[in-house]
C-alpha positions as CSV (number, residue, x, y, z in Angstrom):
1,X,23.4,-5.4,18.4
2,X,22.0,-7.5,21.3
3,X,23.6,-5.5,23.7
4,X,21.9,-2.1,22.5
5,X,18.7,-4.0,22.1
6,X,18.6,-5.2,25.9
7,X,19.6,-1.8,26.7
8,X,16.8,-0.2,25.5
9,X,14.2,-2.6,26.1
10,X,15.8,-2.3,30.5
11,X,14.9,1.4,30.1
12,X,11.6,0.7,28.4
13,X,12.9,3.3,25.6
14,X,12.0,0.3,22.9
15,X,8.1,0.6,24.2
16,X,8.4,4.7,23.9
17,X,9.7,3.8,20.0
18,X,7.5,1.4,19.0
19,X,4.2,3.3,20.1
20,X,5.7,6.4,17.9
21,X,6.2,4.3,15.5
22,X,2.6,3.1,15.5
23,X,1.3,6.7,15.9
24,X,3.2,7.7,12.6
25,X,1.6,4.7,10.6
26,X,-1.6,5.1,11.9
27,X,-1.3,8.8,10.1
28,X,-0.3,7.3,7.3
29,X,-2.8,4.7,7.4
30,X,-5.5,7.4,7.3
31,X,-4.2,8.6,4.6
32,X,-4.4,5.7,2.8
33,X,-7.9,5.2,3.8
34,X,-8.7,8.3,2.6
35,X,-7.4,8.1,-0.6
36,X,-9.1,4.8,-0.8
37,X,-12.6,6.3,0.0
38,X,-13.0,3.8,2.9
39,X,-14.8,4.6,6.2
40,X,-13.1,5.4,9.3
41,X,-14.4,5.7,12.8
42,X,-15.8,8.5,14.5
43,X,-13.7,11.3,16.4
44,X,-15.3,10.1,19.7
45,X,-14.4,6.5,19.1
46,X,-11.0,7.5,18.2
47,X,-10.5,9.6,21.5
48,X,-12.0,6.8,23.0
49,X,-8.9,4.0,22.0
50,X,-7.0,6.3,22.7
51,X,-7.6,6.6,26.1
52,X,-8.2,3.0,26.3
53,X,-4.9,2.7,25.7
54,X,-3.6,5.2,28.2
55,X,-5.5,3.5,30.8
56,X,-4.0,-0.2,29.7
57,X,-0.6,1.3,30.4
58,X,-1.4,2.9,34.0
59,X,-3.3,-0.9,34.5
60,X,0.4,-2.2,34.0
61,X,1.5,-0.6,37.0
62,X,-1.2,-1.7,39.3
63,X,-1.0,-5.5,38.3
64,X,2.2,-6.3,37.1
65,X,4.8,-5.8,40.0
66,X,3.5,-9.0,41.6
67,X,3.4,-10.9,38.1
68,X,7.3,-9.8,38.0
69,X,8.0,-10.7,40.9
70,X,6.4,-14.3,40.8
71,X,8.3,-14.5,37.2
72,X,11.7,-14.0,38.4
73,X,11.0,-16.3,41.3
74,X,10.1,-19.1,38.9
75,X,12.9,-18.4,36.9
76,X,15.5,-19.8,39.7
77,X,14.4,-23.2,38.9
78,X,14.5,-23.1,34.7
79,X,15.5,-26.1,32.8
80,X,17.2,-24.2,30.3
81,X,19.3,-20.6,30.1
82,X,18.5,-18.4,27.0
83,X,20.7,-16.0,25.8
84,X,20.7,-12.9,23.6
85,X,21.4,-14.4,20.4
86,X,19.6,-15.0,17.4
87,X,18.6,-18.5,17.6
88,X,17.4,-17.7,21.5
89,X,15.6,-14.9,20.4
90,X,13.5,-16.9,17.5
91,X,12.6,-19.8,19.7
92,X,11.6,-17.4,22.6
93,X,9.6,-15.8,19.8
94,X,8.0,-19.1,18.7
95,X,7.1,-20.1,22.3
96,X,5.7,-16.6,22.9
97,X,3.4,-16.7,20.2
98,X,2.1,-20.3,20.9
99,X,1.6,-19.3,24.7
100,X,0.0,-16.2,23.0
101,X,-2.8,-18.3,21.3
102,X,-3.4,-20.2,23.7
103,X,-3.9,-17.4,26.2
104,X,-5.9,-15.0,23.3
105,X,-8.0,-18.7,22.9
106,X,-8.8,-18.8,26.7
107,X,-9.7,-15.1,27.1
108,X,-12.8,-16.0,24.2
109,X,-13.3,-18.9,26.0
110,X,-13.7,-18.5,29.3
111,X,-16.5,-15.9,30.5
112,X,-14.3,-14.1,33.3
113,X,-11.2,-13.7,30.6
114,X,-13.9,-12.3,28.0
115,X,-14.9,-9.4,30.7
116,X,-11.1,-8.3,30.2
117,X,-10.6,-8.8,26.2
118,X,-14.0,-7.3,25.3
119,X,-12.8,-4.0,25.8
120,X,-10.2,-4.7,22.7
121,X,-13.5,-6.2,20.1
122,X,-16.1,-3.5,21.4
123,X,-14.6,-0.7,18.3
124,X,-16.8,-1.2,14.9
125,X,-14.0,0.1,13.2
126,X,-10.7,-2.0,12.6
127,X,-6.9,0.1,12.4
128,X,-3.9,1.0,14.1
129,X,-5.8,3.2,16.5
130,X,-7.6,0.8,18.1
131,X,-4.8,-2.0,17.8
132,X,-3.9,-1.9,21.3
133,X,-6.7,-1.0,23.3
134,X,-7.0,-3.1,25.9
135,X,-8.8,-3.3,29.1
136,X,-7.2,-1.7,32.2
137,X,-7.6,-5.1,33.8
138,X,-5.6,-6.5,31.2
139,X,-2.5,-7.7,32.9
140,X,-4.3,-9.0,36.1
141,X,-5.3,-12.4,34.8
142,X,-4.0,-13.1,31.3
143,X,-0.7,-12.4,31.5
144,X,0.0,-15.4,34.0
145,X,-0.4,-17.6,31.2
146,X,3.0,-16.3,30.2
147,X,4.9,-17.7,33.7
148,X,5.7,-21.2,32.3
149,X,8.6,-19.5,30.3
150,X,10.5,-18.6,33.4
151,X,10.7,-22.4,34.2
152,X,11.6,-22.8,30.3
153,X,14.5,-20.0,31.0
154,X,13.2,-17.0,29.0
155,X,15.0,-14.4,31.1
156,X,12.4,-11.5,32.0
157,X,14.0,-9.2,30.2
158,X,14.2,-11.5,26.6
159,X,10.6,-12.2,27.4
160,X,10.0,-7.9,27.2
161,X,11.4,-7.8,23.9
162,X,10.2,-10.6,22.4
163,X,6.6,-9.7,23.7
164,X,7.0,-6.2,21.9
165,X,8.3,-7.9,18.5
166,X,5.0,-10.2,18.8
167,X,2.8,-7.3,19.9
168,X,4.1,-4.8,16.9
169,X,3.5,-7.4,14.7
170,X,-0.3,-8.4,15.7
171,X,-0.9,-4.7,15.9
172,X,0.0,-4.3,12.3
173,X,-2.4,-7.0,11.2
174,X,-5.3,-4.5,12.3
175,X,-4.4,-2.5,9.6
176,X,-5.7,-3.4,5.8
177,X,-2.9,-2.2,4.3
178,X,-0.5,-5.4,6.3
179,X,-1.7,-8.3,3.4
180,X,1.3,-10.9,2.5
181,X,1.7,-13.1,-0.6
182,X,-0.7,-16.3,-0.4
183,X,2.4,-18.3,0.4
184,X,3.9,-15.9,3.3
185,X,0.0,-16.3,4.4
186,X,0.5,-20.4,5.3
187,X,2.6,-19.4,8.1
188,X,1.8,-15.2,9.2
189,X,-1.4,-14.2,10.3
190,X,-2.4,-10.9,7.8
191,X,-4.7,-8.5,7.8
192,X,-7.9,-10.6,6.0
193,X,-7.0,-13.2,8.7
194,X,-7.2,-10.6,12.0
195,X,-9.9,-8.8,10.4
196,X,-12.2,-12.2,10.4
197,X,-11.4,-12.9,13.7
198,X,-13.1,-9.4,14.6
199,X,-16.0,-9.8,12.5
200,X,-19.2,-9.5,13.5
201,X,-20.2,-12.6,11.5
202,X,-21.6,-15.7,13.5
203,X,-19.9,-18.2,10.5
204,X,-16.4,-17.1,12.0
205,X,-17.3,-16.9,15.7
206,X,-14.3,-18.7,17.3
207,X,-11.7,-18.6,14.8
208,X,-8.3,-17.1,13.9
209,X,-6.8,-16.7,17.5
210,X,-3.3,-16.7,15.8
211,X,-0.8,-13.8,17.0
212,X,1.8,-13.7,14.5
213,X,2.0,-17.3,13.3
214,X,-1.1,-18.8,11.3
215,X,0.1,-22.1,11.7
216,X,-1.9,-22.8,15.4
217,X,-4.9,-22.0,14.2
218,X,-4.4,-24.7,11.6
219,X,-2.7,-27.3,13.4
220,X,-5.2,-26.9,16.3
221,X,-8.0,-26.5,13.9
222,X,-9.2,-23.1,14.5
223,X,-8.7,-21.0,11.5
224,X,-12.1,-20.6,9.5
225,X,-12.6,-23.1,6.5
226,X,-12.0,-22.0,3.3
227,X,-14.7,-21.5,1.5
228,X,-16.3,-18.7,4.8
229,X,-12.4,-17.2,4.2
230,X,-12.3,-16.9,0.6
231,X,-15.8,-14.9,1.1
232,X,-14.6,-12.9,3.6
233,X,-11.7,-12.0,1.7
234,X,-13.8,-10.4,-0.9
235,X,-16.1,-8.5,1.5
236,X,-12.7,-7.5,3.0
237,X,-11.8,-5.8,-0.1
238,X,-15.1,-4.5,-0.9
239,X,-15.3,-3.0,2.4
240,X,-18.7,-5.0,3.3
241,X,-17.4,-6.1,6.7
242,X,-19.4,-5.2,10.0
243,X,-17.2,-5.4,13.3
244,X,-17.7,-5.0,17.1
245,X,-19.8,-6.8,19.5
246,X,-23.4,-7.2,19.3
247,X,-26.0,-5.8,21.7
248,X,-25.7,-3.1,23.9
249,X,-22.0,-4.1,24.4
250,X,-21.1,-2.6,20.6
251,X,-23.0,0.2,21.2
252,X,-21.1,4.1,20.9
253,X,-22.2,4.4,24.2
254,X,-19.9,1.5,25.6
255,X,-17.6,2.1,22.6
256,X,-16.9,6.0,23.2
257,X,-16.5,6.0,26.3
258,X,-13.2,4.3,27.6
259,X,-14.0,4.1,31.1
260,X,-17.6,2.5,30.9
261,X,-15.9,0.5,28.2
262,X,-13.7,-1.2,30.9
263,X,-16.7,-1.8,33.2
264,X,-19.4,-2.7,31.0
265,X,-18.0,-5.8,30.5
266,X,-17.3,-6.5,34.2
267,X,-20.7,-5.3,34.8
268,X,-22.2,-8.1,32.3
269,X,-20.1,-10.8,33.8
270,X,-21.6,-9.7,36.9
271,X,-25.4,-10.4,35.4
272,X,-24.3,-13.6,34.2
273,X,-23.2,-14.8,37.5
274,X,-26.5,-14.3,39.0
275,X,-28.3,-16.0,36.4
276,X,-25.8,-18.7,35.5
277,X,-23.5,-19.0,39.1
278,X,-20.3,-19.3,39.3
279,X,-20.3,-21.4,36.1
280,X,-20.4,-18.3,34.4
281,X,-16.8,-17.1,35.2
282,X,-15.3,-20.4,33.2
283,X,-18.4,-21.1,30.8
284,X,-18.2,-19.0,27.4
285,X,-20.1,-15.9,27.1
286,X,-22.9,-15.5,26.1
287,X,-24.2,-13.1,23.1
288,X,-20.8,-11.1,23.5
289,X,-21.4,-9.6,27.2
C-alpha cells in the first residue's frame, strides 16, 4: 500500500485526486445547502475562489523550487530517517499539524504573513469552494516554517503526502456538513470549530488556529472559551453567522475579483508601513488590512 501511495503522490496524481474529490463534494454540498434552505455565495464570488485557487497552484511553481531545494539540502543532516510505514506516517502527521498551527498562528500574527493569508478570510461565505483559496504568494514565506522537518528526517516526498492528508482534512472542516461527536471534538477540529475561527465576530478574534488536531489550540490556550463557543454553536446552526473581513478588505469588490484580491492585501501592508514603519511587517494587523 505504501508503495502505490508514494507512487502517486511522485507523480502528483494524489493532488489531481484529491481536488476531484473536493469538486464532487462541493456539488454535493450544494445540494445539501439547498435542501437545507441555507444561503450560498454569489456566482461571482464563486468564479472568484475558483480562480483563486488556480492562481495558488501557478504561485507553487514560482516559489517553491527554491523551498525544495533548500529542504532537500537540510535533509542531509536529519537526526532521524522516516520511513513509509504507518507509525512514520502518523508522527509525520502529528508534527505536520503542530508546525501547521504554529505557522497558520504566525500568518494572523504577524502583519507581512496576514498580507498573504487574507486572501483565504476575505469570502463571506464559508464551503468547499472557497476551502483552498489561497494567495498566489502563498508558498513564498509560510511554507518555510515547514523546513525544520527535513533536519527531523521527514523525507520530501512523506512530507507531500502527509501535507495533502492534513490539507483534505482542514478543507473539509469548511464545510457544515464535517461536525463530529462531542467526544471525537476534544481532539479534531470540526466544522463549528473552523467556522469560528472565520467569523466576523470580535469575541473570537484570535482563536481556533488548529489544522486537524484541536488539542493546540487548547494546550496553548487559543481555542475560544466556552461559553463564546457554545453561542456560536447555535448561531452556527441557525445560520446567524457573518464571515469575511471588515472594511473595504470584505468588500465584493476585493472578494470577486481574484486578482485584486491577492494585491489588496499587499497593497494595505504597504499603507501600514508608511504610517507605522517597518514595525508594521511583524506587528499584527490592524482592522483586517
Amino acid at each position: 500500500m505504501w508503495d502505490a501511495i508514494r507512487r502517486l503522490v511522485q507523480t502528483n496524481e494524489l493532488e489531481l485526486i484529491m481536488y476531484a474529490l473536493l469538486l464532487v463534494l462541493f456539488l454535493l454540498e450544494s445540494q445539501v445547502y439547498s435542501a437545507m434552505r441555507l444561503r450560498a455565495e454569489s456566482l461571482r464570488e464563486f468564479a472568484s475562489n475558483v480562480v483563486a485557487i488556480l492562481l495558488h497552484n501557478l504561485g507553487k511553481y514560482v516559489f517553491l523550487p527554491p523551498l525544495v531545494v533548500f529542504y532537500l539540502w537540510l535533509f542531509k543532516f536529519r537526526v532521524f530517517d522516516f520511513g513509509w510505514n504507518t507509525i512514520d506516517f502518523l508522527v509525520a502527521l502529528i508534527l505536520v499539524d503542530l508546525t501547521y498551527y504554529v505557522h497558520h498562528r504566525s500568518m494572523h500574527r504577524i502583519g507581512l504573513l496576514w498580507a498573504i493569508h487574507a486572501v483565504h478570510h476575505q469570502p463571506r461565505f464559508v464551503n468547499l469552494s472557497m476551502a483552498t483559496r489561497l494567495s498566489f504568494f502563498n508558498k513564498a514565506l509560510t511554507y518555510w516554517f515547514y523546513l525544520p522537518l527535513a533536519l527531523v528526517g521527514v523525507p520530501l516526498p512523506l512530507l507531500a503526502f502527509v501535507g495533502l492528508v492534513n490539507g483534505f482534512y482542514q478543507a473539509m472542516t469548511h464545510s457544515r456538513t464535517w461536525r463530529l461527536h462531542t467526544v471525537l471534538r476534544l481532539i479534531f477540529v470540526d466544522s463549528r470549530d473552523h467556522h469560528l475561527h472565520h467569523s466576523r465576530s470580535q469575541d473570537v478574534y484570535d482563536r481556533n488556529y488548529g489544522g486537524m488536531f484541536s488539542v493546540w489550540d487548547r494546550l496553548f490556550r487559543t481555542r475560544a472559551a466556552r461559553s463564546v463557543s457554545e453561542k456560536f454553536d447555535q448561531d452556527f446552526l441557525e445560520g446567524r453567522v457573518e464571515y469575511g473581513l471588515p472594511g473595504e478588505s470584505g468588500q465584493p469588490g476585493v472578494v470577486n475579483n481574484p486578482f485584486w484580491a491577492n494585491l489588496y492585501p499587499v497593497v494595505m501592508l504597504g499603507r501600514n508601513l508608511r504610517l507605522r514603519g517597518l514595525a508594521a511587517l511583524w506587528r499584527p494587523p490592524v482592522d483586517g488590512a
